[in-house]
FISEKE-676348 format. One line per field, with one value per atom (N, C-alpha, C, CB): residue in one letter; x, y, z. Coordinates in steps of 0.001 Angstrom, whole numbers. Glycine has a CB too. Layout:
type <- A,... $
u <- X,... $
v <- Y,... $
w <- Z,... $
END
This chain:
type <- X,X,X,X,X,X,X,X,X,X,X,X,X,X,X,X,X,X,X,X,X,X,X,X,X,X,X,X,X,X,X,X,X,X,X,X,X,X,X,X,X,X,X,X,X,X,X,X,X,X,X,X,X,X,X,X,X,X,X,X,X,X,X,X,X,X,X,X,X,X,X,X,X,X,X,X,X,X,X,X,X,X,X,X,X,X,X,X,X,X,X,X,X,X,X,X,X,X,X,X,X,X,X,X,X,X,X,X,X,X,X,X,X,X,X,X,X,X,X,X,X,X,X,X,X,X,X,X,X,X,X,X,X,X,X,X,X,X,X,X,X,X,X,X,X,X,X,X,X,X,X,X,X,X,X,X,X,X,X,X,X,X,X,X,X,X,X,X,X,X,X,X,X,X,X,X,X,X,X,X,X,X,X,X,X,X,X,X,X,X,X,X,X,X,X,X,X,X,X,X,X,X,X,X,X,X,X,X,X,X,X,X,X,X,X,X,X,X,X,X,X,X,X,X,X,X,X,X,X,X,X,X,X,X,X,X,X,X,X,X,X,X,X,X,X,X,X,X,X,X,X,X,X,X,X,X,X,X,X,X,X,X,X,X,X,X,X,X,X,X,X,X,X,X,X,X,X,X,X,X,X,X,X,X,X,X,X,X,X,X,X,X,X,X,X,X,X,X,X,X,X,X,X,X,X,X,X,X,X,X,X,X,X,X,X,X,X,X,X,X,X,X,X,X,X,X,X,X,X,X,X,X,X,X,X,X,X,X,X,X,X,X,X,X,X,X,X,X,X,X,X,X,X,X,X,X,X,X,X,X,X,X,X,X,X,X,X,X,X,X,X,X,X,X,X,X,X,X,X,X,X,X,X,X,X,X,X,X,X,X,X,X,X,X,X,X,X,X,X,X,X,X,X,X,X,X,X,X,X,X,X,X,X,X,X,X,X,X,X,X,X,X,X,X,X,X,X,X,X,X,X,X,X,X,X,X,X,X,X,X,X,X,X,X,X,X,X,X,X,X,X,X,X,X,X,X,X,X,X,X,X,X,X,X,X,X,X,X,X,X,X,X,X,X,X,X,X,X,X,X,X,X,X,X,X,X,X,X,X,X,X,X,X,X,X,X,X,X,X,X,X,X,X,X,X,X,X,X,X,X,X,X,X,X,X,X,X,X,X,X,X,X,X,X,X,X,X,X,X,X,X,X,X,X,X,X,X,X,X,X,X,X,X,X,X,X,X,X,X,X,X,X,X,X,X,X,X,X,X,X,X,X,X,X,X,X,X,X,X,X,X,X,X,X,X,X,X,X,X,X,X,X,X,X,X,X,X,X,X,X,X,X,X,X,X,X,X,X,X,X,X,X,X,X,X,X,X,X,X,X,X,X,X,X,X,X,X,X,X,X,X,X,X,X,X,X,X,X,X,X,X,X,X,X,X,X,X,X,X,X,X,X,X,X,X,X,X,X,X,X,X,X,X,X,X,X,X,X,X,X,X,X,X,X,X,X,X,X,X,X,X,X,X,X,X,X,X,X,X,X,X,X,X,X,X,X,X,X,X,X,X,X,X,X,X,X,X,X,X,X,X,X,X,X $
u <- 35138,34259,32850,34783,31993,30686,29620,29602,29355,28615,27860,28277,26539,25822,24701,25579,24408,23305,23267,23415,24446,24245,23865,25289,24410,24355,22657,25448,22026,20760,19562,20761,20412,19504,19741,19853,20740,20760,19910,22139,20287,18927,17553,18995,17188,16115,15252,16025,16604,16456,16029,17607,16600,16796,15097,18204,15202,13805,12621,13485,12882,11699,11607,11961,12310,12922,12247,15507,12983,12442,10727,13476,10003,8965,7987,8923,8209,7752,7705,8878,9228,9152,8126,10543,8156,7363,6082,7756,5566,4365,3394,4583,4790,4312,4308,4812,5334,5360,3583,7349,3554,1983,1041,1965,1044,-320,-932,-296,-2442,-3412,-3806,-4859,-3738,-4713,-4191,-4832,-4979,-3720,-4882,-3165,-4952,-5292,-4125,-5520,-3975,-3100,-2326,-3742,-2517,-1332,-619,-1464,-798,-646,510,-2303,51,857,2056,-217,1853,2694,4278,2047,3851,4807,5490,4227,4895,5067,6159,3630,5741,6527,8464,5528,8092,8965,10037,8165,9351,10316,10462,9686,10144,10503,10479,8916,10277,10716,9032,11946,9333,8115,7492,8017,8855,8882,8068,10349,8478,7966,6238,8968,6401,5140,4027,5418,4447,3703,3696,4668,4417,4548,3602,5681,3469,2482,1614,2808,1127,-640,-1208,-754,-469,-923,-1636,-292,-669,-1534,-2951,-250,-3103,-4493,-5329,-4192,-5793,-6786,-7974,-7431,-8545,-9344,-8346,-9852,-7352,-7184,-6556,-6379,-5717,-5156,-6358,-4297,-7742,-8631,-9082,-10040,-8972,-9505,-8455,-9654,-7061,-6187,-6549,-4934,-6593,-7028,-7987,-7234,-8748,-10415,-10746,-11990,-9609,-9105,-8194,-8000,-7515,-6411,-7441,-5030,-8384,-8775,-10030,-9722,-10493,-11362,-10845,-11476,-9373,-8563,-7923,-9669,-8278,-7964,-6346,-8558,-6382,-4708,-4199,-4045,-4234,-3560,-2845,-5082,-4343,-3924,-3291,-5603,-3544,-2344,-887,-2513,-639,522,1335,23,-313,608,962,-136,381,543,1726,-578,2586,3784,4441,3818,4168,5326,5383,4816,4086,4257,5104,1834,5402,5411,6824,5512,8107,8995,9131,9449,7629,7969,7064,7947,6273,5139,5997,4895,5266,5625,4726,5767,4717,3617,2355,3618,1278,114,-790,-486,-297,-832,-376,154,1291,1366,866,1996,217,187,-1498,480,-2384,-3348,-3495,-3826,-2425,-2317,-1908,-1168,-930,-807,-2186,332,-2510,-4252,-5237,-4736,-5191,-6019,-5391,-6131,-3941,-3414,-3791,-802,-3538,-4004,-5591,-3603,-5970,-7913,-8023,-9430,-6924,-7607,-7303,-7190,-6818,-7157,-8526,-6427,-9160,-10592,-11624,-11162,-10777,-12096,-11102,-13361,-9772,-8718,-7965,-8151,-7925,-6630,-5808,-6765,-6004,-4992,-3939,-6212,-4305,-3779,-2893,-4444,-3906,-3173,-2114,-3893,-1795,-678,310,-768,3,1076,1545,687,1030,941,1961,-520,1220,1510,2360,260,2384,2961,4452,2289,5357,6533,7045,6993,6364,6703,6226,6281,4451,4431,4684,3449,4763,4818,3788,5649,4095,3166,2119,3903,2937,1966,1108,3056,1270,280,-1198,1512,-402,-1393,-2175,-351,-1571,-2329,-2711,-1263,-2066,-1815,-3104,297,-2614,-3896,-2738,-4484,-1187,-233,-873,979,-1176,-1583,-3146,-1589,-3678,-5089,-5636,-5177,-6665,-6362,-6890,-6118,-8657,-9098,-8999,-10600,-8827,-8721,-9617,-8673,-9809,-11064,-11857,-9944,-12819,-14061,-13821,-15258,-14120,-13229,-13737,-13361,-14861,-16037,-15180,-18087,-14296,-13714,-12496,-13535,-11706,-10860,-10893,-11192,-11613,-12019,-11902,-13867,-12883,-12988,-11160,-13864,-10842,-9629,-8575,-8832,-8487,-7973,-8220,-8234,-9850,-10284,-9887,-11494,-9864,-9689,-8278,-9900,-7199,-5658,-5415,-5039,-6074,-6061,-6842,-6646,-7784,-8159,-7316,-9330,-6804,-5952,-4862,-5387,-4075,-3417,-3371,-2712,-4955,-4852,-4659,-5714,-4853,-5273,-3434,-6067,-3269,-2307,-1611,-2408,-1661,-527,-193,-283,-907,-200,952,-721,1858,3101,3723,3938,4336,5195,5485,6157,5608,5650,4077,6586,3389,1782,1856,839,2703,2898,2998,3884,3464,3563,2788,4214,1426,347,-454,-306,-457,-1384,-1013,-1377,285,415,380,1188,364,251,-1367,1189,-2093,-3661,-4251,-4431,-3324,-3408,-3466,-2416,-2423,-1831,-2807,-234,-3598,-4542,-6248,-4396,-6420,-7320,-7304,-6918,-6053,-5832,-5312,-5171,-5384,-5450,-7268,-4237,-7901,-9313,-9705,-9938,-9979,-10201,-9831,-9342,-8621,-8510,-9312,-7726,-9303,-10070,-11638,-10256,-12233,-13516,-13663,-13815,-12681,-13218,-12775,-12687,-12069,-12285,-13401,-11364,-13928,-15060,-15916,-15516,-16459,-17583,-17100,-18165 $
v <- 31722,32685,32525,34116,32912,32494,33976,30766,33921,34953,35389,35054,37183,37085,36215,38280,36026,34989,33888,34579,33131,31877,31981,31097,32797,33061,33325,34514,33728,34447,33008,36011,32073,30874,30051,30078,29660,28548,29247,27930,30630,30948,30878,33010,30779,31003,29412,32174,28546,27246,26487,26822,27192,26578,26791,27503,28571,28968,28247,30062,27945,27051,25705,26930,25283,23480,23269,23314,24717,24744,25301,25636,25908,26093,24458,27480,24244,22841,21468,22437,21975,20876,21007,21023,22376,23180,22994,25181,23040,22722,21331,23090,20490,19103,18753,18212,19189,18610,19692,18897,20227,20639,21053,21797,20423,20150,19386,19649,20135,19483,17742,20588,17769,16451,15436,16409,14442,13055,12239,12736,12080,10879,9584,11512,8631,7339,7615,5830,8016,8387,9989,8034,10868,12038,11240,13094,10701,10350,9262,9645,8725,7392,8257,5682,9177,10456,11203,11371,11539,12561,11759,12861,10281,9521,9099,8477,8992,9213,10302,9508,11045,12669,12797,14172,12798,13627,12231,15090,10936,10274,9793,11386,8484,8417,8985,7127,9465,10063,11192,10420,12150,13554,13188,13788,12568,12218,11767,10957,10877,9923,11420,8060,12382,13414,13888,14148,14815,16049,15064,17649,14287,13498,13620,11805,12564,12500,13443,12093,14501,15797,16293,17686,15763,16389,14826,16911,14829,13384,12778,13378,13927,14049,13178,15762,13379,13199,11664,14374,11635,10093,9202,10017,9670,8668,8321,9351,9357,9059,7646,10630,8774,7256,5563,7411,5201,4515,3983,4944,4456,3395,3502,3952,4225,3418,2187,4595,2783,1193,116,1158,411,-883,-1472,-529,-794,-878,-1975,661,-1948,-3064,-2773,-4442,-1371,-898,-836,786,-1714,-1691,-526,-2680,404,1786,2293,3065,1835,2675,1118,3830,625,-334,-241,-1564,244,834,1837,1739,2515,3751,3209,5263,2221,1713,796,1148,525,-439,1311,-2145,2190,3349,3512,5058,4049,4893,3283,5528,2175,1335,2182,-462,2114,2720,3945,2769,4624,6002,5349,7705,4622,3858,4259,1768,4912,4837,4095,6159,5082,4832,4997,5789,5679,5230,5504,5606,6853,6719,5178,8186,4915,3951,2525,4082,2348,1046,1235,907,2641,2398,1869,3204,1657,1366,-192,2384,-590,-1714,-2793,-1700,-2366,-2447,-2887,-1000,-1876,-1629,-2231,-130,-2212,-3827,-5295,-3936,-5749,-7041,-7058,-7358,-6302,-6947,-6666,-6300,-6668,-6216,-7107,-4784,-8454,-9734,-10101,-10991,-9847,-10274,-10038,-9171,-8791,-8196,-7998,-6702,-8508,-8541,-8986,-7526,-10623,-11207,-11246,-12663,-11138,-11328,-9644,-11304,-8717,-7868,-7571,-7363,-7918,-8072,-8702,-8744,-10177,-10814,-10647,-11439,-10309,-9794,-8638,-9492,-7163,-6296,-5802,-6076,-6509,-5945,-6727,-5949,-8541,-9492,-9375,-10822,-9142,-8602,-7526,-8654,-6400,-5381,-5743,-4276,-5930,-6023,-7241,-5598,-8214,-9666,-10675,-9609,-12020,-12817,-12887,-14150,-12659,-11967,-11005,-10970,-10224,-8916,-9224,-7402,-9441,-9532,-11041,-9438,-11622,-13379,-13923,-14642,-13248,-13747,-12496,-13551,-12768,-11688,-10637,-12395,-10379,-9309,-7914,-9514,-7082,-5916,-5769,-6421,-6106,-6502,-5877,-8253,-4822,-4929,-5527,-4206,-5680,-6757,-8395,-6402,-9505,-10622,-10637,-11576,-11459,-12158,-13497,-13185,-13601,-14355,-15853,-13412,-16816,-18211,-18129,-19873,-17574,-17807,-16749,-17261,-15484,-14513,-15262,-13443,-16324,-16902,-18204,-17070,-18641,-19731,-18967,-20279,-18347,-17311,-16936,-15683,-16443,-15822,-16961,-14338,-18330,-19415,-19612,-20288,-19863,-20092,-19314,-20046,-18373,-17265,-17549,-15689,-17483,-17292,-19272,-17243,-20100,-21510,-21585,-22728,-21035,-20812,-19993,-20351,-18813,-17990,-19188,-16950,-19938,-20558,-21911,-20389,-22005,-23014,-22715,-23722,-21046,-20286,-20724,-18542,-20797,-20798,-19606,-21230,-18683,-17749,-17147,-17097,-17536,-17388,-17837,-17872,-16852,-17315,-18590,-15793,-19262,-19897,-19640,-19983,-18211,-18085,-17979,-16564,-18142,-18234,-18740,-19224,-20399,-20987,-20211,-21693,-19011,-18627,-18146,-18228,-17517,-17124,-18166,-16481,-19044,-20169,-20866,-21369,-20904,-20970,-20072,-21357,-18835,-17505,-17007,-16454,-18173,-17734,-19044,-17315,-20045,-21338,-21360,-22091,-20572,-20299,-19044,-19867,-18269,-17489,-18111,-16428,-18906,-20348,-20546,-21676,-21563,-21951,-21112,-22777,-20057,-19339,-18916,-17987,-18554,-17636,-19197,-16749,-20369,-21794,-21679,-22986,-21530,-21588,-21184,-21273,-19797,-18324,-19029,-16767,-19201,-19526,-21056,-19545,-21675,-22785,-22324,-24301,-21567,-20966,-20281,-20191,-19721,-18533,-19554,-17432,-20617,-21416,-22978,-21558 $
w <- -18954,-18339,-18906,-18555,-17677,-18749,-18718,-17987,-20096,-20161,-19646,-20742,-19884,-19082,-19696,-18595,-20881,-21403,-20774,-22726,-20646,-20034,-18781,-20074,-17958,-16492,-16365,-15981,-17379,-17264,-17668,-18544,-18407,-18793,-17638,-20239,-17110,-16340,-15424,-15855,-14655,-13188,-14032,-12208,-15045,-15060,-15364,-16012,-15841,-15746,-14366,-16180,-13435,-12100,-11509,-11077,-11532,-11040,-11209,-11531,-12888,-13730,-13302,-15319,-12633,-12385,-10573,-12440,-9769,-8480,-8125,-7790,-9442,-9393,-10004,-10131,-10867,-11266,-9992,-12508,-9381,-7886,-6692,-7021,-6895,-5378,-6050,-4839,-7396,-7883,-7984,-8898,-8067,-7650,-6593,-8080,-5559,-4412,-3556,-3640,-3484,-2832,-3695,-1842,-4616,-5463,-4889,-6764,-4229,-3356,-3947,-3375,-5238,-6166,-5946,-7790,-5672,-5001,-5581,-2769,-6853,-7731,-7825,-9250,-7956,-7709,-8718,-7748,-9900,-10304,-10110,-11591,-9789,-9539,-8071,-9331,-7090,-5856,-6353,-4621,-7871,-7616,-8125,-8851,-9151,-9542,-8758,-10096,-7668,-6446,-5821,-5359,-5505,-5014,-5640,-5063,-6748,-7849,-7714,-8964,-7847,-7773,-6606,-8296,-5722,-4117,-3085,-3483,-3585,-2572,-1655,-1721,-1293,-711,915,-832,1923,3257,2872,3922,2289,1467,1243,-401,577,209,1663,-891,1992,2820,4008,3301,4501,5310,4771,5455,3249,3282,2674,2438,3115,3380,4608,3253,5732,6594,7416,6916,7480,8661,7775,8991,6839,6004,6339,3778,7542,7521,6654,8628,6024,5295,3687,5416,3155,2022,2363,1277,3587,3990,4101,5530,4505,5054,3279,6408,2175,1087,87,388,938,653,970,1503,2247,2875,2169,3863,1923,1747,459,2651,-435,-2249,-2225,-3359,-1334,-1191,-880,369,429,983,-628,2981,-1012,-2141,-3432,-2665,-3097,-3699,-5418,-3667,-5458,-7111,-7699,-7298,-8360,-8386,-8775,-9318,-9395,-9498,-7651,-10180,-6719,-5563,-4487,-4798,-5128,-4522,-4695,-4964,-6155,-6607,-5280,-7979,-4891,-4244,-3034,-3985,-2184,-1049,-937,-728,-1963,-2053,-2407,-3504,-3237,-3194,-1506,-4153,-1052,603,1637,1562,1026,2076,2774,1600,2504,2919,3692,2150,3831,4739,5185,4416,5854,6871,8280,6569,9157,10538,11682,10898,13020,13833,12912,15082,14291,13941,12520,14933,11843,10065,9299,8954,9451,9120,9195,9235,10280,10980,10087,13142,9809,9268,8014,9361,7268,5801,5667,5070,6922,6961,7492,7677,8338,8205,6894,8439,6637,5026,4106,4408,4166,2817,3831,2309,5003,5370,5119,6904,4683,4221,3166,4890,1705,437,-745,82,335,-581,-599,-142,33,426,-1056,1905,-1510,-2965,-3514,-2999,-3520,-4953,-4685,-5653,-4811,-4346,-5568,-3672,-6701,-7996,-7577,-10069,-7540,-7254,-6172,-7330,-5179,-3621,-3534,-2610,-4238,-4453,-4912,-4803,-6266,-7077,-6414,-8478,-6024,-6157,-4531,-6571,-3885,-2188,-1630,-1115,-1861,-1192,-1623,-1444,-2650,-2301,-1824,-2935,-1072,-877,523,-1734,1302,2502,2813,2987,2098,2623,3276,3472,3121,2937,4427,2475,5376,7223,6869,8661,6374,6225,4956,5522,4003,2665,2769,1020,3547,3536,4792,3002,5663,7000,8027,7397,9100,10284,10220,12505,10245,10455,10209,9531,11486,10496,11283,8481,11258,11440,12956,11366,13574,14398,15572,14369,14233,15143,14617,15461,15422,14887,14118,15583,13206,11966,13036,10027,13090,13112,12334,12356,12951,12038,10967,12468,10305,9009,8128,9358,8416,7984,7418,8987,7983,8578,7450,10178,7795,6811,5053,7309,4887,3761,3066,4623,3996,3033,2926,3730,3405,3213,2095,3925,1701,393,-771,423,-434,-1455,-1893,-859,-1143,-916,-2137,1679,-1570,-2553,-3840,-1772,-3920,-5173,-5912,-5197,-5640,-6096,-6832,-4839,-5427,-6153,-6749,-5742,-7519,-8373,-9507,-8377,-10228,-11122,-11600,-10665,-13346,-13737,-13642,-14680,-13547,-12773,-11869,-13039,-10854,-9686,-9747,-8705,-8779,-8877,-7411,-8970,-8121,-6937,-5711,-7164,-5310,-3679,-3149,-3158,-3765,-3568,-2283,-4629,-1994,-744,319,-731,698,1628,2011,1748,939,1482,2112,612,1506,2107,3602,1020,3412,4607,6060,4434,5751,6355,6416,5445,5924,5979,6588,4333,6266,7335,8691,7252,9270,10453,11278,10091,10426,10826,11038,9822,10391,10895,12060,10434,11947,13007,14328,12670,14483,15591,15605,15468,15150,14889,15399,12970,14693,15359,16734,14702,17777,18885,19632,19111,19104,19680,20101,18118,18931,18720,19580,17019,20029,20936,22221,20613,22504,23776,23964,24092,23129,23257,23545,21907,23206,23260,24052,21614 $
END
């Protein structure tokens, strides 16, 4: 049988446990680590949900990720798993252009989680790249992997930024 003390610690354990949850889960502050936690505890759907309908704090999301800072890249491989329609498709967006001003990060960071189409490739993108854009992140994506640590699947970026050339090349000789 259990006493009334205990009976009186565990509810007040619980209360204390379901107030701390309800405290994190809509705590307005969505610093990259504050969200990578959030993500942690309640799951990234939860998360990636009470952002979006606040456009104002998703658009702040957005254009830290695209800024290329690895903390909020962190958060963009947590939210990858609750990514839907169109909020989602904006993030996948904003990781295919953030090799451009951080490819050491972008690589490591995004390319096993979004993969080598999105982070190296046009996947994602919604307007095509310009062949000079095109050209550019080829370079970037091979220099990357001359650097001694890049890792071994590096190849797939290069080839996934190859293949985006050579389409933006097509483009651009049809255009002219």
């Amino acid at each position: 049988m259990i006493g009334p003390r205990l009976k009186l610690r565990v509810v007040s354990s619980l209360v204390v446990v379901g107030f701390v949850v309800a405290l994190v889960a809509y705590w307005p502050h969505f610093s990259p680590s504050v969200l990578h936690f959030k993500v942690q505890l309640l799951g990234p759907r939860f998360v990636y949900r009470s952002l979006v309908p606040y456009y104002d704090r998703w658009d702040i999301v957005l254009a830290s990720v695209e800024a290329g800072d690895p903390s909020w890249l962190r958060v963009a491989v947590d939210l990858y798993p609750a990514l839907d329609t169109h909020p989602g498709e904006e993030m996948i967006e904003v990781v295919s252009t953030v090799i451009e001003r951080n490819p050491v990060s972008a690589i490591s960071l995004l390319l096993p989680r979004y993969g080598p189409g999105v982070v190296c490739g046009g996947v994602g993108m919604e307007d095509f790249p310009a062949l000079a854009a095109a050209e550019k992140r080829l370079g970037i994506v091979q220099e990357y992997a001359r650097r001694a640590e890049a890792p071994r699947d590096v190849s797939a970026c290069i080839d996934n930024a190859q293949e985006l050339l050579k389409q933006a090349t097509t483009v651009e000789q049809r255009v002219h």
